[in-house]
C-alpha positions as CSV (number, residue, x, y, z in Angstrom):
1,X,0.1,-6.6,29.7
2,X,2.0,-3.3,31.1
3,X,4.0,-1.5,28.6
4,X,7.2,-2.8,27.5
5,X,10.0,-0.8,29.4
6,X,12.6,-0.4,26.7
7,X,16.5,1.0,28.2
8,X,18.4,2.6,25.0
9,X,22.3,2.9,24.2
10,X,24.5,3.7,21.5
11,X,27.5,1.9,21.0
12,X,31.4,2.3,19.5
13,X,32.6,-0.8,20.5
14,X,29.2,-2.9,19.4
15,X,28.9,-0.7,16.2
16,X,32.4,-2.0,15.2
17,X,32.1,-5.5,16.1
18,X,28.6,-5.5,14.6
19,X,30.2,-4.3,10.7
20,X,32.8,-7.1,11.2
21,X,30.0,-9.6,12.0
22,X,28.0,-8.6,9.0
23,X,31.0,-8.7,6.6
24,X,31.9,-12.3,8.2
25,X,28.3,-13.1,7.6
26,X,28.7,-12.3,4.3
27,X,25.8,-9.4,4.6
28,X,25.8,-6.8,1.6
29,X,27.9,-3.7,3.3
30,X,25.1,-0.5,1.8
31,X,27.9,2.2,3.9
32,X,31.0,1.3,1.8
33,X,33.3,3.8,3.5
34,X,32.9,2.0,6.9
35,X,33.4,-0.9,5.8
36,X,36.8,0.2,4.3
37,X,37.8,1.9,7.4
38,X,37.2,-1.5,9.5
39,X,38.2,-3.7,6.9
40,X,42.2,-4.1,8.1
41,X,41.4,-4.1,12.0
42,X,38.6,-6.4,10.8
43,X,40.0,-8.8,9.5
44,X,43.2,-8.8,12.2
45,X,40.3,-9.8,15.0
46,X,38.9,-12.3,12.6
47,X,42.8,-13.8,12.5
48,X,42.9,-13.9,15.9
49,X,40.1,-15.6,16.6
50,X,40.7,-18.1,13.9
51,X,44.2,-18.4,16.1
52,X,42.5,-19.0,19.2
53,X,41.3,-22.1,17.5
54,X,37.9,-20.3,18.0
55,X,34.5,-20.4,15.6
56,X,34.6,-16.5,14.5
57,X,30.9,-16.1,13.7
58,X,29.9,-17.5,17.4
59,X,32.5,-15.4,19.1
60,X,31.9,-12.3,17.3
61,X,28.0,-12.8,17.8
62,X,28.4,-13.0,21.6
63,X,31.5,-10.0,21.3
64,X,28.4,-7.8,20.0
65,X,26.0,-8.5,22.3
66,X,27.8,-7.8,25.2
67,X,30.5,-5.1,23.8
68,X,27.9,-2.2,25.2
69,X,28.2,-3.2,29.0
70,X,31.9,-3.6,28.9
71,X,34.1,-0.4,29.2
72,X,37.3,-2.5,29.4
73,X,38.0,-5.2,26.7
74,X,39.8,-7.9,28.9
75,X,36.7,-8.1,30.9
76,X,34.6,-8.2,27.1
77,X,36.2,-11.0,25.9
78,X,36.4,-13.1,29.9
79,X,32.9,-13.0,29.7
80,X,32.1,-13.7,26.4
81,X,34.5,-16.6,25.9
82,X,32.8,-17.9,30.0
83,X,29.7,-17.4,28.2
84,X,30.1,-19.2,25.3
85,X,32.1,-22.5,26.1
86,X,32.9,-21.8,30.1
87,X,35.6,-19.9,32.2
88,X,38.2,-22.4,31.5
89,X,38.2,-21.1,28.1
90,X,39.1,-17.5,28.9
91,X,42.8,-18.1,29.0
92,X,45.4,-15.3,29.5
93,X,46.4,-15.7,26.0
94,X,43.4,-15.8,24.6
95,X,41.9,-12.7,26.4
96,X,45.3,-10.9,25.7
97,X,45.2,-11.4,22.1
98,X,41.4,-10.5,21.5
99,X,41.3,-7.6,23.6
100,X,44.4,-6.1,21.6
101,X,42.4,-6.9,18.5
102,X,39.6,-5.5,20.0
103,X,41.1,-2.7,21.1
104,X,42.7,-2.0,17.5
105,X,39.2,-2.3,15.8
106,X,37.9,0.0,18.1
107,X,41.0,2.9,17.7
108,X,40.3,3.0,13.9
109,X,36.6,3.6,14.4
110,X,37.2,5.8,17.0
111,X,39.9,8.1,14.5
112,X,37.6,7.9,11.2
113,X,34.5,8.8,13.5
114,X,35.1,10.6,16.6
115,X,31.0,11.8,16.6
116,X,30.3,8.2,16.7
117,X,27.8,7.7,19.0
118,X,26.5,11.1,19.4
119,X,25.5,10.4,15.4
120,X,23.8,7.4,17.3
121,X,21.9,9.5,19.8
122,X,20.9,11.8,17.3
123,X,19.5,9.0,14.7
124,X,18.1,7.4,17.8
125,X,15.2,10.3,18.3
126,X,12.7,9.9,15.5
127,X,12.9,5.9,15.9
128,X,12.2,6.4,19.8
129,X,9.6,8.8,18.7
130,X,7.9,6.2,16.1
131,X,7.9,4.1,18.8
132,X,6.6,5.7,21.3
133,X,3.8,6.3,19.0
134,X,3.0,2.7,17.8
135,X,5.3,0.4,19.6
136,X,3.4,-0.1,23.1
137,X,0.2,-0.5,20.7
138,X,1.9,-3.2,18.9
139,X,3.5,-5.1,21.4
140,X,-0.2,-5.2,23.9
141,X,-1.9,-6.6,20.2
142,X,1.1,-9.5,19.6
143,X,0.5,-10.7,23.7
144,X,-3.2,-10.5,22.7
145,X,-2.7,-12.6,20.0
146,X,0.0,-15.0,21.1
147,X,0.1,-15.3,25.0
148,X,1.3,-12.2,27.5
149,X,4.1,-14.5,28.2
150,X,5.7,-14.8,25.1
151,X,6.2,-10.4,25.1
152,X,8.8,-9.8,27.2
153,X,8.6,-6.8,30.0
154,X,11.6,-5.3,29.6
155,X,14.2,-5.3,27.2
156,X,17.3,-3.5,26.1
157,X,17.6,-1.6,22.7
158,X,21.9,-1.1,21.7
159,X,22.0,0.8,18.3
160,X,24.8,0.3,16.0
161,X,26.1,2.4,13.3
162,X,24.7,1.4,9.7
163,X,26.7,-1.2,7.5
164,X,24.0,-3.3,5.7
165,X,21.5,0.2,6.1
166,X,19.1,-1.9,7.9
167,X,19.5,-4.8,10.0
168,X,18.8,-6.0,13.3
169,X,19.9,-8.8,15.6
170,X,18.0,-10.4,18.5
171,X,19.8,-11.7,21.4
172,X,17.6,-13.7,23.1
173,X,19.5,-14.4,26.5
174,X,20.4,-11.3,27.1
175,X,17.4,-9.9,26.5
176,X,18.7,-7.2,24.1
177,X,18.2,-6.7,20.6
178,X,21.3,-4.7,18.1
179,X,20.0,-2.8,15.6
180,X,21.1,-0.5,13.0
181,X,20.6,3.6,13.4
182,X,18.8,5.1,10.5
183,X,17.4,8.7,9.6
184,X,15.4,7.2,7.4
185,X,13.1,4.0,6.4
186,X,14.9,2.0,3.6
187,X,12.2,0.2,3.5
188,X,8.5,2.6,3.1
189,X,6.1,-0.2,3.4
190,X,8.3,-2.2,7.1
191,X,9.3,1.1,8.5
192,X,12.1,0.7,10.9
193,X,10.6,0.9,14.2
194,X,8.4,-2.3,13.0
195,X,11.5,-4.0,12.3
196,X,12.5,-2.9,16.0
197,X,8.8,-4.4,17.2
198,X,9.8,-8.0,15.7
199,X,13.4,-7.9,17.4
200,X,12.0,-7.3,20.3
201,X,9.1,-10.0,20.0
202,X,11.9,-12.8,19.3
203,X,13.3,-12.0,23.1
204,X,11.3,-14.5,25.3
205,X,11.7,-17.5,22.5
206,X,14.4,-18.8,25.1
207,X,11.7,-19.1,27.7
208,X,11.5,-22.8,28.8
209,X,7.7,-23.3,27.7
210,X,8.5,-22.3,24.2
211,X,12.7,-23.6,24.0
212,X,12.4,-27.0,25.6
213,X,9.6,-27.8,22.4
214,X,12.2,-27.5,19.8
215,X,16.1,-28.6,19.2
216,X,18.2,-25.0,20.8
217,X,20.2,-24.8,17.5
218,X,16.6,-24.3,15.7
219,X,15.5,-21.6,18.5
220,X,16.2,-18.2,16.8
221,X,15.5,-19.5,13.3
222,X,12.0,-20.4,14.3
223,X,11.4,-17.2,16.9
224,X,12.3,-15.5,13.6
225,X,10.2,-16.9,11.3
226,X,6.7,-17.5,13.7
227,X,7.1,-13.6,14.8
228,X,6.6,-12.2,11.1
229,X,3.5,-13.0,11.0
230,X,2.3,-12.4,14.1
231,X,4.0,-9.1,14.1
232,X,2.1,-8.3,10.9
233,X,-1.2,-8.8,11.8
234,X,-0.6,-7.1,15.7
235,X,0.6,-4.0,12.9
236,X,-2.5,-3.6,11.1
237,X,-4.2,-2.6,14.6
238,X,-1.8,0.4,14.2
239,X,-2.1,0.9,10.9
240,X,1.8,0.0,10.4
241,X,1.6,-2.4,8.0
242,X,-0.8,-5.6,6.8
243,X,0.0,-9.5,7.2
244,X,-0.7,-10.8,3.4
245,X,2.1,-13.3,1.5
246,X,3.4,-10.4,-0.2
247,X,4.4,-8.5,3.0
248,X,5.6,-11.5,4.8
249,X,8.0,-11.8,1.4
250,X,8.8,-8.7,1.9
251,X,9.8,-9.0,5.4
252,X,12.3,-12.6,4.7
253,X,14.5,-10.3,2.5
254,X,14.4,-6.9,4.7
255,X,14.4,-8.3,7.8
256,X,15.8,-12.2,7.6
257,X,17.7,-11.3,4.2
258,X,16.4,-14.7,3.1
259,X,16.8,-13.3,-0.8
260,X,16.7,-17.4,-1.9
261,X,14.0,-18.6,0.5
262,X,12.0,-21.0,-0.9
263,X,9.1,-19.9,-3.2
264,X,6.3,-21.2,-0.8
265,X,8.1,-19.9,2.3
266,X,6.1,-17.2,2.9
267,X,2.5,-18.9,2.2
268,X,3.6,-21.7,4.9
269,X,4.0,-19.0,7.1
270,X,1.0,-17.5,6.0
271,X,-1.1,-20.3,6.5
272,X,0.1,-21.8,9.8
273,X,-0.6,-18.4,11.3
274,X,-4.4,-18.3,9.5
275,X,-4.5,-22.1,11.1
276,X,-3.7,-20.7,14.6
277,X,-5.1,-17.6,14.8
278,X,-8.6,-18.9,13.4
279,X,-8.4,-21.7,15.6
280,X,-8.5,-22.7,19.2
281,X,-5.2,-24.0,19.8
282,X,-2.9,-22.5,22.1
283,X,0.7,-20.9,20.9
284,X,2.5,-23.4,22.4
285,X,0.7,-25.8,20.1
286,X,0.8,-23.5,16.6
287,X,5.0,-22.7,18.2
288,X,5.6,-26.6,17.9
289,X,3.7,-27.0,14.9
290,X,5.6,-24.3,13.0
291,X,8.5,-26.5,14.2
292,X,7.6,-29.5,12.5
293,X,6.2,-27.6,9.0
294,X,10.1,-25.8,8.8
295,X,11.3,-29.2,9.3
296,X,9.9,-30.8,6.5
């Protein structure tokens, strides 16, 4: 395969929508000062929402993912709401009272931290260089070992400031993965650009070949899960980091947060990839099969 073409940004609006999201979701907040600053104008767009007679977690998800293309915040939220449950749900109200909301969230960020995204910009540099060092490497290794067309050829890389101090979201139909700006590696053994490497592998899960073999509400948890692995081994070839049950552990609480994942999680996972990648059956045979093992 050609070299993934990656497109970078850095993001106000998705940074703040992406700290509410992660204190909705419950996600441990490691910068504590931002996530006092947004807590007020937080929880007013989580009020409006619920007002709206709308499912916060589901709107705020889609709010994130497509807060970087939209300047103006009526058009955000017409598009998000079209995209989520159809253009009759975009109403004037609706739109009226989350862009204001929006808006407000977004007015607080931009007071406590006017450098905002040029912090973003700057913390974007050594990640872009890391990956420019290893990523292309890993990426032609995980089509080798899975199929060319399960890496996608372009994608689109929107960094958010830190509020969990590493964490990542993949956004499969847009083809666009959020992730969190950070000088450093929290993590020294899954350094951060690898973390970026299995965002970006999750992106072509939606691809008909691979979605129409498993229920759609199951799709990202299993793009998740059947990446790790494969991710792994295609990061041993660059000397990144090894695929062994004690890595993929590592990688359910630093990249899935799955902290109470069951005990044997990680040797399933370990052992349907061994199954596959010893064997002769294609990845859209092992993809189903990881299906019906989660299942159980």
């Amino acid at each position: 395969m050609s070299t993934m073409n990656l497109r970078w940004k850095a993001s106000l609006s998705a940074s703040s929508l992406h700290a509410v999201l992660c204190a909705v979701e419950g996600l441990p907040a490691a910068n504590n000062s931002f996530a006092e600053i947004l807590h007020e104008p937080g929880d007013c767009l989580i009020q409006s929402i619920e007002g709206c007679g709308l499912e916060v977690a589901a709107v705020l998800e889609m709010l994130v993912c497509q807060s970087a293309d939209y300047e103006n915040n009526r058009q955000l939220v017409e598009v998000s709401l079209s995209r989520l449950h159809g253009r009759e749900s975009a109403t004037e109200e609706r739109v009226s009272v989350l862009a204001a909301a929006i808006s407000g969230l977004e007015t607080r960020t931009l007071a406590e931290r006017p450098e905002l995204v040029d912090e973003l910009a700057l913390r974007a540099r050594p990640l872009h260089e890391q990956w420019e060092a290893r990523g292309p490497g890993l990426m032609h290794m995980l089509a080798q070992l899975t199929e060319d067309s399960f890496v996608a050829e372009t994608a689109e890389v929107v960094l958010v400031a830190p509020y969990v101090g590493g964490y990542g979201r993949a956004y499969l139909r847009a083809n666009r993965v959020v992730l969190e700006g950070l000088l450093a590696n929290p993590h020294a053994d899954l350094p951060e650009a690898l973390r970026l490497g299995w965002l970006l592998a999750q992106l072509q899960a939606d691809a008909p070949i691979y979605a129409d073999a498993v229920s759609g509400e199951r799709l990202a948890l299993l793009a998740q899960m059947a990446t790790i692995p494969a991710v792994l081994t295609a990061a041993e070839s660059v000397e990144w980091a090894k695929c062994d049950a004690s890595t993929i552990t590592r990688a359910l609480q630093c990249w899935c947060f799955e902290q109470d994942a069951p005990a044997d999680l990680a040797e399933k996972l370990l052992g349907w990839w061994e199954t596959y990648h010893q064997g002769t059956s294609s990845w859209q045979v092992a993809w189903r099969a990881l299906d019906a093992l989660l299942s159980q």
